[in-house]
C-alpha positions in Angstrom: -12.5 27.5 -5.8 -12.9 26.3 -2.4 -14.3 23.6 -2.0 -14.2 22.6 -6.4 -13.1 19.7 -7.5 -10.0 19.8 -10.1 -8.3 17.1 -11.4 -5.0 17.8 -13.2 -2.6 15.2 -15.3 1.1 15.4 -15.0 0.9 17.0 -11.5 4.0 15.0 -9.9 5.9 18.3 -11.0 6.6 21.7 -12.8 3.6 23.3 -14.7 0.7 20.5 -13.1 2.1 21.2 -9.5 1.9 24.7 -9.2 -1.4 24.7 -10.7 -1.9 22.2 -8.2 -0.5 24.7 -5.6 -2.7 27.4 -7.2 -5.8 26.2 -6.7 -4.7 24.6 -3.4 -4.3 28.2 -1.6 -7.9 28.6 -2.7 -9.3 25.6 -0.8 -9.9 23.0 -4.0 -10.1 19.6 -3.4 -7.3 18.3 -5.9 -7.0 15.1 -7.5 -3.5 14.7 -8.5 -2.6 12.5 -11.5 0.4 11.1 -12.5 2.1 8.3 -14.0 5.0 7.1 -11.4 4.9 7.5 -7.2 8.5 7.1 -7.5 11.4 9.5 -7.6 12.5 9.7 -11.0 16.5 9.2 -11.7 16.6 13.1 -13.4 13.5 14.6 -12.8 12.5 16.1 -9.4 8.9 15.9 -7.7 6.5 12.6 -6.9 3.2 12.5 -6.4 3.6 12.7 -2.6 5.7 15.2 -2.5 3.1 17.1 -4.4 0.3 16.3 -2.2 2.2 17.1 1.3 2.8 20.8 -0.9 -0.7 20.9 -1.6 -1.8 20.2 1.5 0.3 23.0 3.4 -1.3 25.1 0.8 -4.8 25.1 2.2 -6.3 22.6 0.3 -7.3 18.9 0.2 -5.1 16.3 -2.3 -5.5 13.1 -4.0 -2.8 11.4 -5.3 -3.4 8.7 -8.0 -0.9 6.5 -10.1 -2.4 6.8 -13.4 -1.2 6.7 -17.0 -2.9 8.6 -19.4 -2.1 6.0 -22.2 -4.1 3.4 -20.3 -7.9 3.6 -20.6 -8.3 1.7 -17.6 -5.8 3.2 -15.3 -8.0 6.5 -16.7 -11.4 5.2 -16.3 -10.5 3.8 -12.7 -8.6 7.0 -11.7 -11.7 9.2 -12.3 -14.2 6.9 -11.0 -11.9 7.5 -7.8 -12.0 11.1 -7.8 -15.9 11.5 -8.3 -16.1 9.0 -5.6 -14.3 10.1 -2.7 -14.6 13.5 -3.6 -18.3 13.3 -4.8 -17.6 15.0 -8.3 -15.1 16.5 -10.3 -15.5 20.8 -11.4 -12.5 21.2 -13.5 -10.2 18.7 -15.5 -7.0 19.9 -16.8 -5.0 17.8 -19.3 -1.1 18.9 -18.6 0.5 15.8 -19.2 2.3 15.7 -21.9 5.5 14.5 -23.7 8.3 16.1 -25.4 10.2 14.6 -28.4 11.9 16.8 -30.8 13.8 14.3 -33.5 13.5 14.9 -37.0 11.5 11.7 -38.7 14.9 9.5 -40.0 15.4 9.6 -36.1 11.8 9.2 -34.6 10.6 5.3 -34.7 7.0 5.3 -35.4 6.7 3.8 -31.7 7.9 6.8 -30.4 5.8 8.8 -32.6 3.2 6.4 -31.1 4.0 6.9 -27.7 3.5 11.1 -28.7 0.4 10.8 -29.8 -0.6 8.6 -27.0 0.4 11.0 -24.4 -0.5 13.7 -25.8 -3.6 12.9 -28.1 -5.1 9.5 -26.8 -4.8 10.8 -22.7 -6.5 14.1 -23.0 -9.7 11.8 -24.9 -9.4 9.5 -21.9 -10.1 12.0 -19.0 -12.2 13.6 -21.1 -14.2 10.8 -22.3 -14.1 9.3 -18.2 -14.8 12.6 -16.4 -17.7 14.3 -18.8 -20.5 12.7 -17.2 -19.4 14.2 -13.7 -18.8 17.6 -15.5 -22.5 17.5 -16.6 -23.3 17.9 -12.7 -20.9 20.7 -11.9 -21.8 24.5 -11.5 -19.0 25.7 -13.3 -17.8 22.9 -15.1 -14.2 23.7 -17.2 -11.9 21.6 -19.6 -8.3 23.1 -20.0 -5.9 21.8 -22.1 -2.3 22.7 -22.3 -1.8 23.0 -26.0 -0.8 25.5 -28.4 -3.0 27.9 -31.2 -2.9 25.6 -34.1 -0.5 27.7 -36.6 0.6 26.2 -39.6 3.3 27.9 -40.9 5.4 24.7 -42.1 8.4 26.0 -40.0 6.6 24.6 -37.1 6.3 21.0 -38.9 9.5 20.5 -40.6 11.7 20.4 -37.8 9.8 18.0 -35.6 6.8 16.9 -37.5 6.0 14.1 -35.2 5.6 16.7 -31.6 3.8 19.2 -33.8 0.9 17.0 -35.4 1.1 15.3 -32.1 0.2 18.8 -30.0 -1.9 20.6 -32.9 -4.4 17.2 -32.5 -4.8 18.0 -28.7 -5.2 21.3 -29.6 -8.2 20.4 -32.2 -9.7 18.5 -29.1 -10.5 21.7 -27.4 -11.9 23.1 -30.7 -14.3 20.2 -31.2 -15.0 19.7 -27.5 -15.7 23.6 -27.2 -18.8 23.2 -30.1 -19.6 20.0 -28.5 -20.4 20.2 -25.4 -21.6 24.2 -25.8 -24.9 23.6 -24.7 -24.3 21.8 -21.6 -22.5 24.0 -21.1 -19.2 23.0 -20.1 -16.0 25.6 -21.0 -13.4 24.0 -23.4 -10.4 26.2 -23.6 -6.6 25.3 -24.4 -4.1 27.6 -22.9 -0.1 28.0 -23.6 2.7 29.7 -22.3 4.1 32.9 -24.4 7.6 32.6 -23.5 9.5 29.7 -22.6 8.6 28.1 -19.2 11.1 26.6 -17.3 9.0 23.2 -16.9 10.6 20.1 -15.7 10.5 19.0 -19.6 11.8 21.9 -21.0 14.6 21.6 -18.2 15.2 17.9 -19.6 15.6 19.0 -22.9 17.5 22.3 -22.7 19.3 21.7 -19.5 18.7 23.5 -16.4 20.9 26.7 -17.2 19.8 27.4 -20.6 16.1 26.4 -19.8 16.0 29.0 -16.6 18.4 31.7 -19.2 15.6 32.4 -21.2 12.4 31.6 -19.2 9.9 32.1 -16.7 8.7 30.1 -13.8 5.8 27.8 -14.4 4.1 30.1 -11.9 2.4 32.0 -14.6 0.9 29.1 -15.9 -0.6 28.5 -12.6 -2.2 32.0 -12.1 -3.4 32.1 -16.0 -5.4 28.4 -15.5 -6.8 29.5 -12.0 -8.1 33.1 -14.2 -10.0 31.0 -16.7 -11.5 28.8 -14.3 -13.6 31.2 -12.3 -15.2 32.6 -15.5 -18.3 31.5 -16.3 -18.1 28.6 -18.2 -21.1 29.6 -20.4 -19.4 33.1 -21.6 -15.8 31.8 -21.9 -15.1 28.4 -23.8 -13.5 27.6 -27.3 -10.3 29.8 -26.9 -6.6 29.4 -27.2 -4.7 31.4 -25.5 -1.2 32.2 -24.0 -1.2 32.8 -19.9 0.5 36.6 -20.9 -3.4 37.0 -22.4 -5.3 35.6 -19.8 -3.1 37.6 -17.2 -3.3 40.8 -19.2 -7.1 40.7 -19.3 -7.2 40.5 -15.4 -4.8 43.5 -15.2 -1.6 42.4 -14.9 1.4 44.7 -16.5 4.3 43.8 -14.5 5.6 40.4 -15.2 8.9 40.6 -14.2 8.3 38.7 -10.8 7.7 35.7 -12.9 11.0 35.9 -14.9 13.7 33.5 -14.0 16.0 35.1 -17.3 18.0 38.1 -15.9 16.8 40.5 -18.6 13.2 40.6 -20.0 14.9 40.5 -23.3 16.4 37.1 -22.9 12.7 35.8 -22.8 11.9 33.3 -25.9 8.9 32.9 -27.3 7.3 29.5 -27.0 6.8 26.7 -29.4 4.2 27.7 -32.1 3.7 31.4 -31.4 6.0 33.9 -33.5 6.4 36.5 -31.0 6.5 36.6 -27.0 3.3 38.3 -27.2 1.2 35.6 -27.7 0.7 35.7 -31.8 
């Protein structure tokens, strides 16, 4: 990756900064997108704070105030990355929200606000960035969304975050067949067992969250996997990082666990076992 272009959304913290970090100790130039420069009151990590990281990493940051929900903050924020850095390899769509109310509780502007983040910012970059992706060697489109599985269990207790996530997951599906011949890779990627994001931290609480997960670490090393395959043999797949990790090799995932037992692991949203399925 040294020397590629990748720009990620939601990189002022957990998952989006340590595959900032990940590609960073591989010399990429990263463009580092995210909503607020300012501390927030309960979540750690800014966008500087990310970039001085990045930077002691090995490789060369970006940081850009940009929200996904606003076209123009999007248009403007690419047109910045393909400028100074003179292109852009690899966009990966990590931003996202979280909002797990049944429907008497969810407004319809907070279902709004869902599918904005989630749905409408992932079109945005897209849309904004695929005329530099034409240009690149090796050109990649990763979203972090799950395998579309509709078992109603998954709607019926939060109906809104499901149709919400399952839409940026049918992104990559009709992105993948659309821009095949190009080609650029469309794949959407997910974590097997809970991941002790900032997000899920918010919502769980620190103590459960880290009880039964792993660190956002695997994330990382899954995304910078797919990334170096050739984008011409490996595009319209959704897949958990355990996969992607498995494919390369990788057996012993205990160094990622932040639970005390393997057992303690839960699966993730959308997937019925820890395995990936």
């Amino acid at each position: 990756m040294a020397g590629s272009v990748v720009l990620i959304t939601g990189a002022s913290r957990g998952i989006g900064r340590e595959m900032a970090l990940r590609v960073a100790r591989d010399g990429a130039r990263v463009a580092l997108l995210a909503k607020t420069a300012t501390p927030h009151p309960k979540l750690p990590g800014t966008l500087d704070e990310t970039a001085d990281a990045v930077r002691a990493a090995g490789g060369e940051p970006l940081p850009i105030v940009c929200d996904v929900r606003d076209e123009a903050s999007v248009s403007d924020a690419v047109a910045t990355v393909a400028e100074i850095f003179g292109g852009i390899d690899v966009v990966v769509n990590n931003a996202g929200a979280i909002d797990l109310r049944r429907t008497p509780e969810l407004a319809a502007k907070h279902f709004g606000r869902l599918l904005d983040i989630n749905v409408l910012g992932p079109y945005a970059v897209v849309n904004a960035a695929v005329g530099h992706l034409r240009n690149a060697d090796n050109p990649h489109i990763v979203n972090v969304s799950p395998p579309v599985n509709l078992d109603p269990s998954w709607f019926a207790p939060y109906v809104g975050h499901t149709v919400g996530k399952y839409a940026e997951s049918l992104l990559v599906l009709g992105w993948a067949a659309e821009f095949a011949s190009i080609p650029i890779a469309v794949n959407a990627l997910w974590p097997a067992v809970t991941v002790a994001s900032e997000g899920m931290v918010a919502v769980l609480g620190r103590a459960e969250a880290f009880a039964q997960a792993r660190s956002p670490r695997t994330m990382a090393d899954a995304l910078y996997s797919m990334i170096i395959r050739p984008a011409a043999e490996y595009t319209g797949n959704f897949v958990t990082d355990e996969q992607v990790l498995r494919e390369d090799g990788v057996e012993d995932f205990s160094g990622y666990r932040l639970a005390d037992r393997e057992e303690d692991l839960t699966a993730s949203f959308y997937l019925s076992s820890a395995t990936g399925s």
